[in-house]
KELOKE-854415 format. One record per residue (C-alpha): x, z, y negated; residue number from 1. Coordinates in steps of 0.25 Angstrom, whole numbers, m for minus. Layout:
<atoms>
xx X; zz Z; yy Y; nr NUM
...
</atoms>
This chain:
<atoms>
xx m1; zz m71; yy 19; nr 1
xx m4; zz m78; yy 6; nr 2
xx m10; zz m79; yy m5; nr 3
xx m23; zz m84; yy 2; nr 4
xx m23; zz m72; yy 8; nr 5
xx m22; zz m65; yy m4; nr 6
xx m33; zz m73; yy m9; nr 7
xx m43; zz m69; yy 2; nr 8
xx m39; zz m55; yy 1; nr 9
xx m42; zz m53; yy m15; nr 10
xx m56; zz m61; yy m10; nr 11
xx m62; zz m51; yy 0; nr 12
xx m55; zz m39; yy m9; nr 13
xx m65; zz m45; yy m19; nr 14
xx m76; zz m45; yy m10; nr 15
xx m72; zz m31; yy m4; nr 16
xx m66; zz m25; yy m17; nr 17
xx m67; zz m10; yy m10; nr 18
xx m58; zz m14; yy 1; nr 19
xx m45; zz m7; yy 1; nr 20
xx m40; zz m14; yy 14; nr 21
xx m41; zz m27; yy 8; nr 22
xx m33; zz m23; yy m5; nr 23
xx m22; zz m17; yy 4; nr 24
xx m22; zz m31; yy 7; nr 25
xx m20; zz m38; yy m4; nr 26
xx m9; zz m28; yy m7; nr 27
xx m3; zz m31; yy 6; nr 28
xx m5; zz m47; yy 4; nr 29
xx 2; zz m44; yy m9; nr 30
xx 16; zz m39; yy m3; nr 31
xx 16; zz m51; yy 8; nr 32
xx 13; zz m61; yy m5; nr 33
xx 29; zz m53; yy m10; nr 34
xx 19; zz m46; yy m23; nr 35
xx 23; zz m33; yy m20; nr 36
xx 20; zz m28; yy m35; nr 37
xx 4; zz m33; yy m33; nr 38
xx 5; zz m26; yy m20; nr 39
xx 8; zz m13; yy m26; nr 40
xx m2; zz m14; yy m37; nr 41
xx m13; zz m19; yy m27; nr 42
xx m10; zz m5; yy m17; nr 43
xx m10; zz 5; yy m29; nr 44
xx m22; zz m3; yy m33; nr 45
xx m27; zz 0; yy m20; nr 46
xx m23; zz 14; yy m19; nr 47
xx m31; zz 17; yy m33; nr 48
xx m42; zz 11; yy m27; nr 49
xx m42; zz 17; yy m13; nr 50
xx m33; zz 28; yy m11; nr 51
xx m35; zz 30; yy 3; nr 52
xx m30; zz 17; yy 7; nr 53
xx m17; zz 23; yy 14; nr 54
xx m9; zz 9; yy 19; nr 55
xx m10; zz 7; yy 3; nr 56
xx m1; zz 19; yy 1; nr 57
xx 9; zz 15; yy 12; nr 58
xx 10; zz 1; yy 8; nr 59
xx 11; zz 4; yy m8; nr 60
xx 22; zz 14; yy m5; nr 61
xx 30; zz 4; yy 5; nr 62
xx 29; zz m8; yy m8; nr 63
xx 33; zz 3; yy m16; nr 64
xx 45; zz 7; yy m8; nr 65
xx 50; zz m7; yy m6; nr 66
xx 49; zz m11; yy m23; nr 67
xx 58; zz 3; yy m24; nr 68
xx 47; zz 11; yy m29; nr 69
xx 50; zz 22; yy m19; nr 70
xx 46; zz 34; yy m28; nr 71
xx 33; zz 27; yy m30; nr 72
xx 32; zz 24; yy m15; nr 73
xx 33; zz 39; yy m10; nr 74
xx 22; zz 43; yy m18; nr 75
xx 12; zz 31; yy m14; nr 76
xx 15; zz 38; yy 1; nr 77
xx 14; zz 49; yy 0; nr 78
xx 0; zz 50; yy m7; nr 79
xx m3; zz 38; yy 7; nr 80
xx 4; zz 48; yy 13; nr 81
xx m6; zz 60; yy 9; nr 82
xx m18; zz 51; yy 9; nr 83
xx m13; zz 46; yy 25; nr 84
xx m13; zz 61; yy 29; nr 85
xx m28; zz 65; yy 21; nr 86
xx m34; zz 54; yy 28; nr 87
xx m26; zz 54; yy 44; nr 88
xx m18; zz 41; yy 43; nr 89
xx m6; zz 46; yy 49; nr 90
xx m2; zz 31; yy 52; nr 91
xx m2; zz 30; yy 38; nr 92
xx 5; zz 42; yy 33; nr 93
xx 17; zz 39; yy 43; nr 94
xx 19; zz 24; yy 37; nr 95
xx 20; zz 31; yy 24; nr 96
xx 28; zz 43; yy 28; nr 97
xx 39; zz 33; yy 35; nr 98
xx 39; zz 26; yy 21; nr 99
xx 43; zz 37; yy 13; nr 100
xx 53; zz 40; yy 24; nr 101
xx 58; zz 26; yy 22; nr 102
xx 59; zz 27; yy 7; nr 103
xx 65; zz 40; yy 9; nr 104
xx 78; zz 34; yy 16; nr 105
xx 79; zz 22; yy 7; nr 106
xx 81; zz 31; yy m4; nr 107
xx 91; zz 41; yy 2; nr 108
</atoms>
Protein backbone atom coordinates (compact mmCIF):
# COMPACT_ATOMS: atom_id res chain seq x y z
CA UNK A 1 0.00 0.00 0.00
CA UNK A 2 1.15 3.55 -0.99
CA UNK A 3 0.31 6.68 -1.61
CA UNK A 4 -0.51 5.68 -5.33
CA UNK A 5 -2.90 3.76 -4.04
CA UNK A 6 -4.19 6.53 -2.07
CA UNK A 7 -4.12 8.47 -5.21
CA UNK A 8 -6.39 6.30 -7.21
CA UNK A 9 -8.67 5.74 -4.44
CA UNK A 10 -9.47 9.69 -3.87
CA UNK A 11 -9.63 9.64 -8.06
CA UNK A 12 -12.64 6.99 -8.40
CA UNK A 13 -14.13 8.55 -4.99
CA UNK A 14 -14.18 11.63 -7.06
CA UNK A 15 -15.89 10.15 -9.78
CA UNK A 16 -18.32 7.92 -7.46
CA UNK A 17 -18.71 10.48 -4.69
CA UNK A 18 -21.80 8.49 -3.20
CA UNK A 19 -19.68 5.57 -2.67
CA UNK A 20 -19.32 4.66 1.03
CA UNK A 21 -17.13 1.37 0.24
CA UNK A 22 -14.66 3.27 -1.44
CA UNK A 23 -14.36 6.00 1.50
CA UNK A 24 -14.09 2.96 4.07
CA UNK A 25 -11.28 2.66 1.90
CA UNK A 26 -9.41 5.49 1.98
CA UNK A 27 -9.82 5.46 5.76
CA UNK A 28 -8.58 1.88 5.78
CA UNK A 29 -5.44 3.17 3.31
CA UNK A 30 -4.99 5.93 5.76
CA UNK A 31 -4.05 3.48 8.89
CA UNK A 32 -1.60 1.20 6.58
CA UNK A 33 -0.06 4.87 5.54
CA UNK A 34 0.49 5.03 10.06
CA UNK A 35 -2.24 8.40 9.80
CA UNK A 36 -4.38 7.06 12.17
CA UNK A 37 -5.76 10.64 13.13
CA UNK A 38 -6.88 11.19 9.23
CA UNK A 39 -8.20 7.81 9.65
CA UNK A 40 -10.67 8.57 12.23
CA UNK A 41 -11.71 11.89 10.94
CA UNK A 42 -12.23 10.06 7.35
CA UNK A 43 -14.65 7.21 9.32
CA UNK A 44 -16.71 9.86 11.37
CA UNK A 45 -16.96 11.48 8.10
CA UNK A 46 -18.04 8.45 6.76
CA UNK A 47 -20.65 7.65 9.44
CA UNK A 48 -22.29 11.28 9.15
CA UNK A 49 -22.63 10.68 5.68
CA UNK A 50 -23.88 7.02 5.56
CA UNK A 51 -24.84 5.93 8.82
CA UNK A 52 -25.71 2.49 7.96
CA UNK A 53 -22.12 1.59 6.86
CA UNK A 54 -21.61 -0.81 9.81
CA UNK A 55 -17.75 -2.07 9.27
CA UNK A 56 -17.30 1.89 9.72
CA UNK A 57 -18.63 1.45 13.33
CA UNK A 58 -16.25 -1.43 14.03
CA UNK A 59 -13.19 -0.22 12.54
CA UNK A 60 -13.61 3.70 14.26
CA UNK A 61 -14.21 1.94 17.59
CA UNK A 62 -10.97 -0.44 17.24
CA UNK A 63 -8.64 3.03 16.13
CA UNK A 64 -10.38 4.56 18.95
CA UNK A 65 -9.49 1.83 21.45
CA UNK A 66 -5.87 1.42 20.20
CA UNK A 67 -5.23 5.67 20.72
CA UNK A 68 -6.86 5.20 24.45
CA UNK A 69 -10.03 6.72 23.72
CA UNK A 70 -11.76 3.64 25.14
CA UNK A 71 -14.76 5.82 26.54
CA UNK A 72 -15.28 7.04 22.94
CA UNK A 73 -14.77 3.65 21.50
CA UNK A 74 -17.69 1.86 23.47
CA UNK A 75 -20.18 4.32 22.42
CA UNK A 76 -19.13 4.06 18.61
CA UNK A 77 -20.06 0.18 19.08
CA UNK A 78 -22.71 0.17 20.49
CA UNK A 79 -24.72 2.57 18.20
CA UNK A 80 -22.73 -0.44 15.32
CA UNK A 81 -23.94 -2.64 17.52
CA UNK A 82 -27.67 -1.54 17.61
CA UNK A 83 -27.48 -0.64 13.79
CA UNK A 84 -25.88 -4.48 13.26
CA UNK A 85 -28.95 -5.84 14.95
CA UNK A 86 -31.75 -3.44 13.13
CA UNK A 87 -30.39 -4.55 9.99
CA UNK A 88 -29.29 -8.65 10.57
CA UNK A 89 -25.65 -8.52 10.50
CA UNK A 90 -24.93 -10.72 13.31
CA UNK A 91 -21.30 -11.08 11.90
CA UNK A 92 -20.89 -7.69 12.44
CA UNK A 93 -22.57 -7.26 15.76
CA UNK A 94 -20.35 -10.24 17.15
CA UNK A 95 -16.81 -8.45 15.93
CA UNK A 96 -18.10 -5.41 17.93
CA UNK A 97 -19.39 -7.20 20.77
CA UNK A 98 -15.80 -9.05 21.08
CA UNK A 99 -14.19 -5.67 21.08
CA UNK A 100 -16.00 -4.29 23.85
CA UNK A 101 -15.38 -7.52 25.55
CA UNK A 102 -11.57 -6.81 24.88
CA UNK A 103 -11.69 -3.28 25.95
CA UNK A 104 -13.50 -4.29 28.92
CA UNK A 105 -10.44 -6.55 30.14
CA UNK A 106 -7.73 -3.97 29.39
CA UNK A 107 -9.24 -1.76 31.68
CA UNK A 108 -10.15 -4.17 34.71
Amino acid sequence: MNTTRLESLQRFLQQNPEDSFTRYAIAMEHVSLKNVPQAISLLQDLIKYDSAYVPAYHQLGNLLHTTGKNTEAVKVLEKGISLAQHIGDSHGQSEMQELIEDIMDSES
